[in-house]
C-alpha positions as CSV (number, residue, x, y, z in Angstrom):
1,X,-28.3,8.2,7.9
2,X,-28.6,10.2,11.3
3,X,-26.0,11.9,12.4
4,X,-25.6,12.2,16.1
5,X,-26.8,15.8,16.1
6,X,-31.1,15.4,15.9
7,X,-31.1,18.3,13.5
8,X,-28.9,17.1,10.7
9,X,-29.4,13.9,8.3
10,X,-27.2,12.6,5.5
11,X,-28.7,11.1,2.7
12,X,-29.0,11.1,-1.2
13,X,-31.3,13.4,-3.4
14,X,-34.1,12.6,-3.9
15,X,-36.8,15.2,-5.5
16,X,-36.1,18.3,-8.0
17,X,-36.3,20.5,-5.2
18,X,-33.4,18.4,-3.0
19,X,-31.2,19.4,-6.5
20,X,-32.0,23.2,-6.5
21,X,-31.1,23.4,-2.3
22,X,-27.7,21.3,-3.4
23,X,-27.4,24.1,-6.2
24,X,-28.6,27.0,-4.0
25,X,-25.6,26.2,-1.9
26,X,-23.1,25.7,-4.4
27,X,-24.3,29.5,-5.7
28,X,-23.6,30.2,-1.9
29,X,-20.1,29.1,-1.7
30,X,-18.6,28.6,-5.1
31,X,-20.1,32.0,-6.7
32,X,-20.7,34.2,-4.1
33,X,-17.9,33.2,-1.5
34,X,-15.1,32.3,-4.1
35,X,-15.9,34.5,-7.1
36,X,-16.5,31.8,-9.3
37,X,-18.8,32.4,-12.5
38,X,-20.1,29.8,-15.6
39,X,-22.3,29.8,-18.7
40,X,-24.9,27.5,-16.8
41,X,-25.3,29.7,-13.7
42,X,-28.5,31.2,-12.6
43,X,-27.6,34.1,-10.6
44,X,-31.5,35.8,-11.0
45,X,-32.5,32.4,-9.0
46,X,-28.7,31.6,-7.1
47,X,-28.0,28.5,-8.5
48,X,-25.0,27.1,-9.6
49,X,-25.3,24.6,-12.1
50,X,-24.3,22.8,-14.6
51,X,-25.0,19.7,-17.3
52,X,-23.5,17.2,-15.3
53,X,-26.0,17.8,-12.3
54,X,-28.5,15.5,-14.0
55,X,-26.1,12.5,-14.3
56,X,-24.6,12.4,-10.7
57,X,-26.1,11.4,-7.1
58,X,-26.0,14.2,-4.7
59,X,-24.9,13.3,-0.8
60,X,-26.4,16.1,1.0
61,X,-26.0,17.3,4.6
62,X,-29.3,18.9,5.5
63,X,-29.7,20.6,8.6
64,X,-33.6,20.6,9.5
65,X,-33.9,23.9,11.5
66,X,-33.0,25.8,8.3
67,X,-36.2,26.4,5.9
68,X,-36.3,23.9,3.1
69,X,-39.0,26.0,1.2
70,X,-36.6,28.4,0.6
71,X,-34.2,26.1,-0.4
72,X,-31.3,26.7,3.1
73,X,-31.6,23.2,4.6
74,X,-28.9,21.6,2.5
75,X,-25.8,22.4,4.3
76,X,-23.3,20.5,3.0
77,X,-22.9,18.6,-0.6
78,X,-20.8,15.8,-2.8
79,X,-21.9,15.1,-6.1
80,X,-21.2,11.6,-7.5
81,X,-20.8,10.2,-10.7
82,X,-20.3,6.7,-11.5
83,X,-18.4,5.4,-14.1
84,X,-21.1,3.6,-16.0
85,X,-23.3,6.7,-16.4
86,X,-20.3,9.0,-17.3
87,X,-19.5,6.3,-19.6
88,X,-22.9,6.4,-21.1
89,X,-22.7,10.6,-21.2
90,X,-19.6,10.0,-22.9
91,X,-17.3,11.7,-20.5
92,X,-16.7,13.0,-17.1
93,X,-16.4,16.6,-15.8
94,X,-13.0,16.2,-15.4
95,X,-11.8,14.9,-19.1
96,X,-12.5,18.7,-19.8
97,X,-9.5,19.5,-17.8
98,X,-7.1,16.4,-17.9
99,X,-6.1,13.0,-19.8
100,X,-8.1,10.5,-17.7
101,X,-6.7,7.4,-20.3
102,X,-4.2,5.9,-17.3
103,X,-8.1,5.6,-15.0
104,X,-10.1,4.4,-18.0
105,X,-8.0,1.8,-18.7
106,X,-7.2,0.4,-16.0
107,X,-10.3,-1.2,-16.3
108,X,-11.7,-0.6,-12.8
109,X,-14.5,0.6,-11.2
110,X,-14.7,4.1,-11.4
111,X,-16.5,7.4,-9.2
112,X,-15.6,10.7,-9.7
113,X,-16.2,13.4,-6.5
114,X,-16.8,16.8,-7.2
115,X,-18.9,20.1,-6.6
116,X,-17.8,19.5,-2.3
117,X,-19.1,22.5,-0.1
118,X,-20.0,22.9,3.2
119,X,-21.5,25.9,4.3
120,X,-19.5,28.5,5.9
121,X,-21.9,28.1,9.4
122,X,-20.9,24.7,9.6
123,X,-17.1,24.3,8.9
124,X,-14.8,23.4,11.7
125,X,-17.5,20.9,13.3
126,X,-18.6,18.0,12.4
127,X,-20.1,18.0,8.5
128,X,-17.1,17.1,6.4
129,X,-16.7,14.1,8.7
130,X,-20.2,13.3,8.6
131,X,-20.3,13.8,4.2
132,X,-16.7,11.6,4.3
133,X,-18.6,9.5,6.2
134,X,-21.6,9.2,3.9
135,X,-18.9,9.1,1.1
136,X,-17.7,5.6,2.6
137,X,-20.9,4.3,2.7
138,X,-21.8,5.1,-1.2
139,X,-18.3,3.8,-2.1
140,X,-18.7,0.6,-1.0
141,X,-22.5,0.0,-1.9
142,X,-20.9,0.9,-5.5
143,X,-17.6,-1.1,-5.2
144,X,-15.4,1.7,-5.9
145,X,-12.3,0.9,-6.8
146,X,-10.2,4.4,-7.5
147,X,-12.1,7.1,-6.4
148,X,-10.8,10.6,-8.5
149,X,-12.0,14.7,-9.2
150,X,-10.2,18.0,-9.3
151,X,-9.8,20.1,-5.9
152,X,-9.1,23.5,-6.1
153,X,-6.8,25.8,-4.9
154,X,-8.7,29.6,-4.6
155,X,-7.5,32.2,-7.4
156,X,-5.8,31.9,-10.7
157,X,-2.1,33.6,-9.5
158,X,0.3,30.5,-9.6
159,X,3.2,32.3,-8.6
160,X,1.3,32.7,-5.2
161,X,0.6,28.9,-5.4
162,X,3.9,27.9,-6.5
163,X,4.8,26.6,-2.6
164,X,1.7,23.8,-2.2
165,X,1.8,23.2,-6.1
166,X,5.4,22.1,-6.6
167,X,5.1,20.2,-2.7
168,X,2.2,17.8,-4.5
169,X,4.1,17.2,-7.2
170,X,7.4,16.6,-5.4
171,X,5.6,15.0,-2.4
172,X,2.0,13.1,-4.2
173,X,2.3,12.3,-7.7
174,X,0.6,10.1,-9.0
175,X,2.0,6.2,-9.8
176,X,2.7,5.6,-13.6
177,X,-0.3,3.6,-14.2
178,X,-2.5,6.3,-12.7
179,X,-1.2,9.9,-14.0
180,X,-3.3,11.6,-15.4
181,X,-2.1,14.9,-17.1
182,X,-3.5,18.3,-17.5
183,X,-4.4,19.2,-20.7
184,X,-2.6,21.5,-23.2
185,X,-5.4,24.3,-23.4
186,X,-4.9,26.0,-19.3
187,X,-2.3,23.8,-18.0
188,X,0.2,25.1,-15.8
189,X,3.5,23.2,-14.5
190,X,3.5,22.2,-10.8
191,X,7.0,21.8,-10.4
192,X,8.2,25.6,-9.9
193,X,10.8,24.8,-6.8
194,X,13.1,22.3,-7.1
195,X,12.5,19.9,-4.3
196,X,15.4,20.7,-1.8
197,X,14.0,24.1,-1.8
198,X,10.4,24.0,-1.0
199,X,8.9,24.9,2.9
200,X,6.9,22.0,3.3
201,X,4.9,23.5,6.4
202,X,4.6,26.7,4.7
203,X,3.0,24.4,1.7
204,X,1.0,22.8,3.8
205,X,-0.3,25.3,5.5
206,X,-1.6,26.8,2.4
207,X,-3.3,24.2,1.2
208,X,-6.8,23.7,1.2
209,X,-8.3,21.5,4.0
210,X,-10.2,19.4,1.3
211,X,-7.1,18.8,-0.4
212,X,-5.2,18.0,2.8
213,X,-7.9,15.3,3.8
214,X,-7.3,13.9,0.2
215,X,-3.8,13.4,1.2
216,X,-4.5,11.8,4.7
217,X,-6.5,9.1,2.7
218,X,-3.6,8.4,0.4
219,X,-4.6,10.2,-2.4
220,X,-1.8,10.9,-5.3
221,X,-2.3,14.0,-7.9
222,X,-2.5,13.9,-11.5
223,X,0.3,15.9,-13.6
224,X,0.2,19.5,-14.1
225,X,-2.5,22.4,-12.6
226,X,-5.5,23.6,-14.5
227,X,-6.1,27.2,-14.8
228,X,-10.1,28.0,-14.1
229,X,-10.5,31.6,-15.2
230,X,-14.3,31.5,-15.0
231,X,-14.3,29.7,-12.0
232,X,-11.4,32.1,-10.0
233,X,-9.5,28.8,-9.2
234,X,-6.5,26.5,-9.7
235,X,-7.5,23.1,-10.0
236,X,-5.6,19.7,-9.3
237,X,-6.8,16.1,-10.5
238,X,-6.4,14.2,-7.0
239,X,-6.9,9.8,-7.3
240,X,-7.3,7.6,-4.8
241,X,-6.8,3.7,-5.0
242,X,-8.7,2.7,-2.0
243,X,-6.5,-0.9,-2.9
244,X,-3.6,1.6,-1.5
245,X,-5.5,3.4,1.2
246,X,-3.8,4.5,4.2
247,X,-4.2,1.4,7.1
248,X,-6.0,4.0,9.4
249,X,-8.1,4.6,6.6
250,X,-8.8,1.6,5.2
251,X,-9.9,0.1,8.3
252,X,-12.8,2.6,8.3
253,X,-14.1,1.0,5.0
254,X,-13.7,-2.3,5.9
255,X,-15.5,-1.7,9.3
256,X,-18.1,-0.6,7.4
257,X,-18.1,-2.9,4.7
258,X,-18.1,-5.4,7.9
259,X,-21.2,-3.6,9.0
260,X,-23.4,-3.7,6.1
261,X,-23.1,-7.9,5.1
């Protein structure tokens, strides 16, 4: 896919080399940004990595003015795995953080999103339309069905988060059949303020834009925060029903699913 700008394209990886620029800018923004730290990292080479990496389909955003052979054309990244290859790994990233039993047995199709970054040149403009739009595109070619991953909040101090934390559980939880809970080991409550006593602008405001844009879809959260040390964040397990998309929303899929037949 071309984007309207020349200089940028959207499109899968493809080579070894497409990985390492997806990982260079994950080093970019998840380690050297954010803090973040892991037992797979390279930070002699600036890669952030991990065993998943090798199951999943990378979307990249590359911008073609920035020098591949050096591993800066990849400006913006969502990594994708599909239900059938987690389910021939054994698991997903996220069962290391939460209960995903309500998802696996629904028995429907499954993707989970993760590893989402843009570089820091290129927020406010149009990439994280143009990788939501390549998302579309790769959810319907793989008829998704509920669409799930953990976003996180920056930092590990949940009394600072207990605003935008207790709003998504008060506001977003999840439906019964879809809740999935946080496990035991670094779970942390999300209900801190009762209801009648939270700011919702204040929360909102505070809340990351990914997360936000999760929420615009329809999304719901999962049960209960999980508390990344290594990775300096607070994570939430976000789902999305695209059955129970927003109608705005919806209509974007089904315009494109109109396109592609």
């Amino acid at each position: 896919m071309i984007a309207d700008d020349p200089h940028l394209e959207l499109r899968l990886a493809s080579s070894e080399r497409d990985l390492r620029a997806a990982q260079r800018l994950r080093y970019t923004v998840f380690v050297e940004e954010l803090g973040g730290d892991g037992a797979m990292i390279d930070h002699e080479t600036r890669l952030e990595c991990d065993e998943f990496d090798g199951l999943c389909d990378h979307l990249l955003l590359i911008d073609r003015r920035r020098d591949a052979s050096a591993l800066e054309d990849v400006v913006g990244v969502y990594r994708l795995l599909p239900g059938d290859r987690a389910a021939r790994a054994g698991r997903f990233y996220c069962d290391s953080e939460y209960d995903l039993g309500p998802l696996r047995e629904s028995g429907r199709r499954l993707l989970e999103l993760g590893r989402s970054c843009v570089h820091p040149d290129f927020r406010g403009g149009s990439a994280v339309f143009l990788l939501w739009s390549g998302l579309a595109d790769y959810v319907l070619a793989q008829e998704t069905e509920l669409l799930f991953g953990v976003a996180s909040f920056h930092g590990t101090n949940v009394t600072a988060l207990a605003e935008p934390l207790s709003h998504l559980h008060a506001s977003h939880l999840a439906p019964e059949d879809l809740r999935v809970r946080v496990r035991p080991e670094c779970g942390q409550r999300m209900d801190l303020i009762a209801p009648e006593r939270i700011d919702r602008r204040a929360a909102m405001l505070s809340m990351p834009p990914l997360i936000k844009a999760y929420l615009r879809l329809g999304g719901f959260v999962g049960e209960g925060a999980w508390v990344d040390r290594a990775f300096n964040t607070t994570d939430v397990c976000l789902v999305m029903d695209t059955a129970r998309m927003s109608a705005k929303h919806r209509d974007l899929y089904t315009r494109r699913a109109a396109a592609v037949e």
